[in-house]
N, C-alpha and C positions, 0 to 999 in steps of 0.2 A: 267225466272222470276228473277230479280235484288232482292239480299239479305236485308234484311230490313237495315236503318239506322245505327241501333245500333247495329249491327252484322259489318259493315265495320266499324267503331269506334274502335270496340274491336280490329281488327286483324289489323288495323292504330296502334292503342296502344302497342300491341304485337310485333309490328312489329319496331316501336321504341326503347323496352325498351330492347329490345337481339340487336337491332343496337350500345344502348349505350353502353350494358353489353359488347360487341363485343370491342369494342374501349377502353375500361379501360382494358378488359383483355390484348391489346396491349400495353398498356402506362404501365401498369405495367413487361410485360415479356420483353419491351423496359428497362424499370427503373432495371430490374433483371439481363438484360444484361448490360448495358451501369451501375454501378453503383454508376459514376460519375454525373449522369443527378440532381439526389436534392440538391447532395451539391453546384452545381454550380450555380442551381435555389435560393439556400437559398442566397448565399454570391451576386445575382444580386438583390437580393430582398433589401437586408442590406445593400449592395454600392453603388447601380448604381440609385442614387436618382433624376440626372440628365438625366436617361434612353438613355445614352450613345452606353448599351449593344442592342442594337435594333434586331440583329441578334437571340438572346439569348430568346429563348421559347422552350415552352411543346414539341411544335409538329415537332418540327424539331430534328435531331439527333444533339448531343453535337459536334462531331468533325467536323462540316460543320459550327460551329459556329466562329465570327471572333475572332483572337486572341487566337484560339486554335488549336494544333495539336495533332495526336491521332496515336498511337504505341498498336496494338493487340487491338483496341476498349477500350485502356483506357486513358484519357490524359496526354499528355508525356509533352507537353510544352506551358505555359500559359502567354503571354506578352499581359500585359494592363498596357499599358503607357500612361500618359498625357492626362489621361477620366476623370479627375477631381470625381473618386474614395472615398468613402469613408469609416468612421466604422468600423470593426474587418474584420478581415480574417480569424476569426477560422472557417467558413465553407469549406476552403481550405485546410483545414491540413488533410482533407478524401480523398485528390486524393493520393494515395499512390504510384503510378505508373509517379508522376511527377517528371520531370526530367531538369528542366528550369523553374525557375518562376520569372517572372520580372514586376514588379508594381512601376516601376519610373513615379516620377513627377505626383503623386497622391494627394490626402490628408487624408491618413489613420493617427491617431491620438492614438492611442490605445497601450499599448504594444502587443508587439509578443509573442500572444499563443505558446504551446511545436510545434516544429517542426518534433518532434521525428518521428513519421508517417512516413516524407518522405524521407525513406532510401534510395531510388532512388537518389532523388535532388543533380546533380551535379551544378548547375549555378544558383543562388539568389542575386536579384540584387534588392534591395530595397531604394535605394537612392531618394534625395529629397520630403520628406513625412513629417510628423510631431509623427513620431514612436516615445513612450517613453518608460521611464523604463530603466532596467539595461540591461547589454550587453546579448542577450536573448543566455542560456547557453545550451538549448537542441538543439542551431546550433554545438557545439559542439562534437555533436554525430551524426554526416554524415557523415562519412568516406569519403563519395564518392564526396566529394563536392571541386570543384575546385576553382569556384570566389565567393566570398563574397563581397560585397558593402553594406554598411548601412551607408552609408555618407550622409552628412546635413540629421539630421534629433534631435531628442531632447534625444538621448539617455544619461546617465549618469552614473556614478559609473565606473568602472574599465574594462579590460580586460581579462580575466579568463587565468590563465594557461594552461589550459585544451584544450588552443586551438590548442596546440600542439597535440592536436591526430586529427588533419585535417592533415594527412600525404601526400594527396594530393595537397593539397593549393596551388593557383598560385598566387589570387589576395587576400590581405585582405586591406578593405577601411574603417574606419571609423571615417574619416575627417569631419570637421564640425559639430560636435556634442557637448556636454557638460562633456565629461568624462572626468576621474581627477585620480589622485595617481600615480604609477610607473608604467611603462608599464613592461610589464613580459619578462623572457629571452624566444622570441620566435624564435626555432630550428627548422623550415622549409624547407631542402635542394632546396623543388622545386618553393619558394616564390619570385616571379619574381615582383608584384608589391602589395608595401607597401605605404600606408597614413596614417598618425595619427595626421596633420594638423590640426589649429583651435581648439584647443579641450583646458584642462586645464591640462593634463600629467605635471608630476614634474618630479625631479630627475635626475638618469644620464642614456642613452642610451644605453641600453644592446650591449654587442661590437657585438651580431649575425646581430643586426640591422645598426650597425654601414658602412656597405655598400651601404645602401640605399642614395639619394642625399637629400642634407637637405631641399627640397624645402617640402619631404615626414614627417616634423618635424616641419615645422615653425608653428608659430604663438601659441605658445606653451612656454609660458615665462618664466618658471621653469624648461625647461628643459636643459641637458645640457649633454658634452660628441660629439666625431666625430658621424657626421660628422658635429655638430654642434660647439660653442664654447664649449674650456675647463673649467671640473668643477675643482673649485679653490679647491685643497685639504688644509688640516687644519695641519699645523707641529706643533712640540712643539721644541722651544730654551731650550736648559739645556747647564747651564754654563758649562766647561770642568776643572774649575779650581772648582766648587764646586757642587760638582752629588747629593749633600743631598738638593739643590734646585730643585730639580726636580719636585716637585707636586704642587711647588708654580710658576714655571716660565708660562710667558703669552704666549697666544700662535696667531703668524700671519699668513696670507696667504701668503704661498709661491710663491712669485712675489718678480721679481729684483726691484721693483718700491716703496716695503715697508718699510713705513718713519720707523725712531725709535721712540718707546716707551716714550710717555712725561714724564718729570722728571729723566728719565736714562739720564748721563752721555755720552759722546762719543767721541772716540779716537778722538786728533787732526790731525792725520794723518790716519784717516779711519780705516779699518778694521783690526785684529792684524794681526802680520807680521807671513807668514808661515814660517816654520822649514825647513832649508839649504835640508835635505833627505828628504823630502817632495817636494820639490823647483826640483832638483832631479829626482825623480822618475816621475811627471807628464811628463819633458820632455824627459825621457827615452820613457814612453809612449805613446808622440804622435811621436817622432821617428818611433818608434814598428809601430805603426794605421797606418801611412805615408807610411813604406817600403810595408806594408803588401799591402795597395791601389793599390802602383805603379805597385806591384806584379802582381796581381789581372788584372789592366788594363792593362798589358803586355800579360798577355794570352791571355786574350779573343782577346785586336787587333790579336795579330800572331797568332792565331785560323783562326780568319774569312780572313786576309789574305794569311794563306796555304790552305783553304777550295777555297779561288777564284782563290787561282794559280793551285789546283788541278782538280777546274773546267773546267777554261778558256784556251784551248787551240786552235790549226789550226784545220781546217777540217782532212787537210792531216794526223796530229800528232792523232787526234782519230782517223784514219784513222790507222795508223800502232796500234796502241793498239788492233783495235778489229780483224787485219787480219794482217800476217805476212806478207806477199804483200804489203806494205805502196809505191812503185812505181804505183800501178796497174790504178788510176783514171789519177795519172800524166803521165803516158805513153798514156795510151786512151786518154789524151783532146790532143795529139799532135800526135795521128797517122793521118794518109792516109784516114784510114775507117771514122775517125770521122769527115768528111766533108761532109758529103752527102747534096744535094744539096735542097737549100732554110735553111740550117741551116748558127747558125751564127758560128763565130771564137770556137775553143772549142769543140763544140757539142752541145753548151745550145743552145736549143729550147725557144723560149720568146714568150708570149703571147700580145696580144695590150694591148698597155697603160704602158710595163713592161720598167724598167730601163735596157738597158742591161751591162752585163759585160763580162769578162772570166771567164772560170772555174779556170785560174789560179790564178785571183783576188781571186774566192771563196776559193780556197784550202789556200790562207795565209791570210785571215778571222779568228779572234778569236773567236774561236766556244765555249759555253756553254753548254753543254747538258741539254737540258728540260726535258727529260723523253723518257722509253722506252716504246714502244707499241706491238701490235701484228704486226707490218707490219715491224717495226724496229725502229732507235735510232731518234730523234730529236733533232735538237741544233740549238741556237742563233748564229746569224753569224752577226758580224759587218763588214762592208766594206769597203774600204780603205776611200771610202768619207763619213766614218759616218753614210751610210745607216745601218739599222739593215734588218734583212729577216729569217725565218725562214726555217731551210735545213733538210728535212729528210730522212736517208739514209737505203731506204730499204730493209730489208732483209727476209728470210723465206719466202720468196713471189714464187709462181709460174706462169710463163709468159710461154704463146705458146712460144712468139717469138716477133721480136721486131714491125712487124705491128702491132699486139695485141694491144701490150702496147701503141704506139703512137694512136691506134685512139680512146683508153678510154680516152687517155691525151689532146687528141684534145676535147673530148666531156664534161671531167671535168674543163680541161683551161680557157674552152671558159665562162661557166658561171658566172656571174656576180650579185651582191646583197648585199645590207646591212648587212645581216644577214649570208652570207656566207664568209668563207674564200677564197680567191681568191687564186689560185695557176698563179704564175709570172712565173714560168720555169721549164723546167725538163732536165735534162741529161740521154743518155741511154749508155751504154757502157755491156760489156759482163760479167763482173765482179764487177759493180756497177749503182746503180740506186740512181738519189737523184730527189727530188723535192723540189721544192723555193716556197714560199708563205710568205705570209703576217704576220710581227711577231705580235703579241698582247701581251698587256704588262702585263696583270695584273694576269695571270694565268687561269688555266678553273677553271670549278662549282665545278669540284670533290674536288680543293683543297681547294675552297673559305666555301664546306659543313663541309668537313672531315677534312681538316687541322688545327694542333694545337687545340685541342679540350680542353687542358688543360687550367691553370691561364694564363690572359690577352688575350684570344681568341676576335677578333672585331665580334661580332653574324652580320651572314648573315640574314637583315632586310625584312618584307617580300614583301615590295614594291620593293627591287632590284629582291628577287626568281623571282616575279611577272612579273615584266619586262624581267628578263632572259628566264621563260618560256615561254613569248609571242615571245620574239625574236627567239630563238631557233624553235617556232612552224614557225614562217614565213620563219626561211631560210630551214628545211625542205620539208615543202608546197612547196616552189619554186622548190627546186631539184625535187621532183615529177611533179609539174608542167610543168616545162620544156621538159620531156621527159616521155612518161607511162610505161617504162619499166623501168626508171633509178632508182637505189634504194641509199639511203645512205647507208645500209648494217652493219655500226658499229656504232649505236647510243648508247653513256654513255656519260657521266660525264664529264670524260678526255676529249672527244671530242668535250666540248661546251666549247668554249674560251670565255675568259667575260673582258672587258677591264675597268679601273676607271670609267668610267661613268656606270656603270652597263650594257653595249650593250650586246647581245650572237651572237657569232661568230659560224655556223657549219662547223666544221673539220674534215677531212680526211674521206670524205664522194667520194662515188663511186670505193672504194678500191677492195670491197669487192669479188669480181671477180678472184683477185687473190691469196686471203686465199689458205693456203696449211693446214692439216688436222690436223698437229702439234698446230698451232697458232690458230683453228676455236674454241679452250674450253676455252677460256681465258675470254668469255664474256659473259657467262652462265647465267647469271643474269640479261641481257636483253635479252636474245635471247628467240621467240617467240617459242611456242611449235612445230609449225610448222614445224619449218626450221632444216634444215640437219647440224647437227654437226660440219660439217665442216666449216658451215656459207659461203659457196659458193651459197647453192640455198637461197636467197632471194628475198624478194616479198615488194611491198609497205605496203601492210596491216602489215607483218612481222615490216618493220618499225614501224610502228603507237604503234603497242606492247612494241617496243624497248622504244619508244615515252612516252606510258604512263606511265612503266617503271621509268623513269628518272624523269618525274611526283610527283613519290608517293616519290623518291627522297628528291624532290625537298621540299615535306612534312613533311614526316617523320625524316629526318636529316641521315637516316640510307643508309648504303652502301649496293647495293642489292646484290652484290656476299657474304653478311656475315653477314645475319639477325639470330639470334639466336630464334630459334623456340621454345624454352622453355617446360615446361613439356608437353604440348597437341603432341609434335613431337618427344619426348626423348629428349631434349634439346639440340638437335643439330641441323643445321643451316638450312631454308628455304627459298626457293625465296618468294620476298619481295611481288610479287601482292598476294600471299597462306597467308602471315605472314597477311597483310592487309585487306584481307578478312573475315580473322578469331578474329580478332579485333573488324573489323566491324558489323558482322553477321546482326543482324537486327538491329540495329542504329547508328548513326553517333556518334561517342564518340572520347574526346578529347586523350586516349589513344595513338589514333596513329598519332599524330604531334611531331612535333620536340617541345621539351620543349622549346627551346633559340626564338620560335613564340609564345609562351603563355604569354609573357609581351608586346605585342602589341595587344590593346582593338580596339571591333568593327570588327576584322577581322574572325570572325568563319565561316559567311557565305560565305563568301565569301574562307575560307580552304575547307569545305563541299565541295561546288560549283567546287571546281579544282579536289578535289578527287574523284569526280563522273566521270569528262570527264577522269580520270586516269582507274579512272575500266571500262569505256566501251571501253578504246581502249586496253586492258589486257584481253578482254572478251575468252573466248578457240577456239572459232571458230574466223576464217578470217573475213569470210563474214558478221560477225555480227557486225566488228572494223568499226567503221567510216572512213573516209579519213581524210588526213591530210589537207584539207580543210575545213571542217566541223570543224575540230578537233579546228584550227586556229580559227574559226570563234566562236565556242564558249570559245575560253579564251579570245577574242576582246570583246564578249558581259560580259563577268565575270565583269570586270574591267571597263567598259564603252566603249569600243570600239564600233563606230556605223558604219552601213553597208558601210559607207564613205570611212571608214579606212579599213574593210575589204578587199573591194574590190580594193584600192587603194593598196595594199598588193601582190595582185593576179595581177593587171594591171601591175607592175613590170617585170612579167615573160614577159609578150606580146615584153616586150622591149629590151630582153638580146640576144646579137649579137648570143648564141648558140644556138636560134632555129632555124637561116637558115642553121646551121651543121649538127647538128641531126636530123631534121627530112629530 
């Protein structure tokens, strides 16, 4: 028997009103948890009048919404740009846990509610708006904030002192606005870009700012001081023959161009004549300034000319410096033994396409030393026809013997690449090993990161890192490619050569074989956990480590054999992927960059984006590092590189005369 009418209505009804009950108690343990979800609803309610925010409802979770990203379920970073926006944004000062927020190219009109809330907020980027009011001063209290921009927008009145306690600060912008009065002495060590352009600023440019280019000043017609023009200061004339006129005498800008005074009198013969000891003494003194100059420029030439003659000597003359034996190469290129057959005059071995010479030509070659390695000395060698090459004569090396040695020589010789350094020749004798290659002029990464870090340093820009890291990834990739056992073995710094055009050249790659146990600790700081101390057993993935290593490098500005681990370590020194990690922990923060890349805009995502393939090829385990193809393949897509060029990267290897040797 079927329930009568009004019995199924009732349990219809019931059966609804716990479905609805059911559903609010979710939107609200949602709203309990997410506590982000009303304010965000309230500010789409009041801005987005254009319904722009389309993504943006009840029933969807906030961090799936566009324009938003979400850290622990609360939102970290909120970019809405160019949605034609509008009305306050005090319903945004409740996300406490943001950490980016950027509303360019809007039309918020309103001034800027307290910001205080958002102690988090390292990045605020409120440009092109019609923001008004005074320069909003609870930005002032975010410590943690690194770029500020409030440029074009209606803001007015002055800049706060106060804004020195943004101890962080990279960028402060507020160009294009209506402020006015003196800008303040702002002492920001780490203020890499300043704007105060367009505005009505007076006065004279505090000299901390006085570094900045004046393009960061124009349009600013009362202002004055470097790097702009000088301000005229105000002197006062007081006769010499009568001092009791002193509070009547007029006073003019000090300029050689300043007429005299109408109605004064004036010498017919110009200005009065100085005093015979006065006449005197100025040329005593520019005597004095003159000797002292000449002085001055005598040292420093004969400085750098005992520094180049103490550089630049023969092969053979470093040669007796570092071994009391100085006959011992010139005897072996002209024995009996050193003829063996297919070699040329000498002993030097040449590889196709190489210029040859003699070892005796090399030995009266003026040699430079570049630097010493774990394998041994390197020096520039010019050659009697002007050729340069670079010779490195190895030492602390352990060889079986000299098959050994000749047939890694054959299998490093042979290869060929853009991005590789090419070894042109080797010599083997009993008591000396050298190898010829390709000199590059402009120094490696380590020196163009780490060197000169004081006043006048040229900052390594991050489109050259950029390039450097892409290049250095392809001549890698190749070495591997060419061969699946062949390993580079010593990936750093030192080893990635980089010439004026920004190219990276990989160096002294395949050595590694003959590490003796002495010279395996020297590189601690790339070497993968993996690998044997002695840095003889290595592996490709071992590289990839080394790889990403040079990476975080390539980032951070820091040297990874001498990262200072600060108080979480006892403040002493860590490897740089542990230093990196602990930086990082759960978010991406501008911490761990090199400061001297925080004055070029637009590039964070693309820093992010390199330091993620850096920590997965540092990961602890092997097998979990990508290859160096993969690895290549995403810094080609970082940057734009498309599978074109990828692959036209890898088709290289297909083409290098040493795969019919080694395989």
């Amino acid at each position: 028997m079927a329930p009568p009418p009004s019995l199924h209505f009732l349990h219809l009804t019931i059966f609804t009103f716990f479905l609805l009950l059911h559903h609010h108690l979710l939107l609200l343990t949602e709203a309990t948890q997410t506590p982000d979800l009303h304010p965000l609803l309230s500010f789409k309610t009041a801005s987005d009048t254009h319904n722009k925010l389309t993504t943006w409802n009840s029933t969807t979770h906030p961090c799936t919404w566009s324009g938003i990203s979400c850290l622990n379920n609360r939102v970290s970073r909120l970019v809405l740009q160019n949605l034609n926006l509008s009305g306050s944004i005090l319903p945004l000062t409740s996300l406490t846990q943001l950490r980016l927020l950027s509303l360019k190219r809007n039309r918020f009109n309103s001034p800027i509610p307290s910001l205080s809330n958002l102690t988090s907020l390292k990045l605020l980027y409120l440009s092109h708006n019609n923001f008004s009011g005074q320069f909003p001063s609870s930005i002032t209290s975010l410590s943690r904030l690194y770029r500020l921009d409030l440029s074009y927008n209606n803001f007015s009145g002055t800049i706060p002192v106060t804004v020195n306690n943004l101890t962080h600060l990279l960028t402060l912008k507020v160009d294009g606005n209506q402020m006015s009065g003196h800008i303040p002495d702002i002492n920001l060590p780490t203020l890499r870009d300043f704007n105060v352009s367009g505005n009505r600023f007076s006065g004279r440019i505090p000299e901390s700012l006085s570094g900045f280019n004046g393009s960061a000043f124009a349009r600013n017609e009362d202002l004055c001081g470097a790097p702009l023009q000088k301000c005229k200061d105000i002197a006062t004339i007081v006769s010499p023959l009568n001092p009791r006129n002193i509070s009547s005498a007029p006073t003019v800008a000090s300029s050689p161009s300043s007429k005299p005074l109408p109605g004064k009198p004036t010498r017919k013969h110009g200005a009065p004549k100085l005093a015979p000891v006065v006449v005197i003494a100025i040329i005593i003194g520019d005597v004095l300034v003159l000797a002292v100059v000449s002085l001055l420029l005598y040292c420093y030439f004969w400085r750098n000319y005992s520094s180049t003659e103490g550089k630049t000597k023969t092969l053979r003359e470093s040669k007796s410096k570092s071994n009391s034996d100085s006959k011992v190469l010139e005897n072996n290129a002209y024995s009996s033994s050193a003829y063996p057959n297919g070699y040329g005059k000498g002993g030097m071995v040449f590889f196709e396409g190489a210029k040859r010479f003699e070892v005796e030509e090399l030995l009266r070659a003026s040699a430079e030393m570049l630097g010493k390695g774990g394998f041994g000395t390197c020096y520039k060698a010019v050659l009697e026809d002007g050729s340069v090459v670079a010779v490195k004569r190895l030492k602390e090396v352990h060889i079986g013997g000299k098959k050994e040695f000749e047939q890694q020589m054959e299998v490093i010789g042979n290869l060929r690449h853009p991005n590789v350094v090419s070894l042109k020749a080797y010599y083997f004798a009993r008591d000396e090993k050298l190898l010829v290659s390709d000199y590059i002029s402009n120094g490696s990464l380590f020196w163009l990161l780490h060197g000169n870090r004081g006043p006048g340093r040229t900052p390594l820009n991050w489109t050259t890192r950029l390039k450097i890291a892409t290049g250095a990834a392809q001549g890698v990739a190749f070495i591997h490619n060419s061969n699946n056992k062949l390993t580079h073995g010593n990936i750093k710094s030192t080893n990635i050569l980089v010439d004026v055009a920004g190219n990276a050249y990989v160096a002294d790659f395949g050595l590694s074989i003959f590490k003796t146990r002495s010279n395996g600790r020297k590189s601690n700081g790339y070497r993968a956990p993996e690998a044997s101390p002695d840095g003889r057993k290595q592996t490709q993935k071992s590289d990839v480590y080394s790889f990403g290593v040079l990476l975080m490098e390539i980032l951070t500005g820091k040297c990874p054999t001498d990262v200072d681990g600060g108080g979480e370590y006892g403040g002493g020194s860590v490897d740089l992927p542990r230093w990196v990690q602990s930086i990082v922990r759960e978010e991406w923060t501008a911490e761990v960059f090199d400061l001297e890349l925080m004055r070029y805009k637009d590039i964070e995502e693309e820093m992010v984006a390199l330091l993620k393939i850096a920590m997965e090829c540092t990961v602890a385990a092997p097998d979990q590092r990508p290859t160096m193809c993969h690895v290549l393949k995403m810094i080609l897509e970082l940057h734009g590189g498309d599978a074109m060029s990828f692959h036209g990267a890898l088709d290289s290897v297909s083409e290098s005369p040493s795969i019919s040797i080694i395989t």
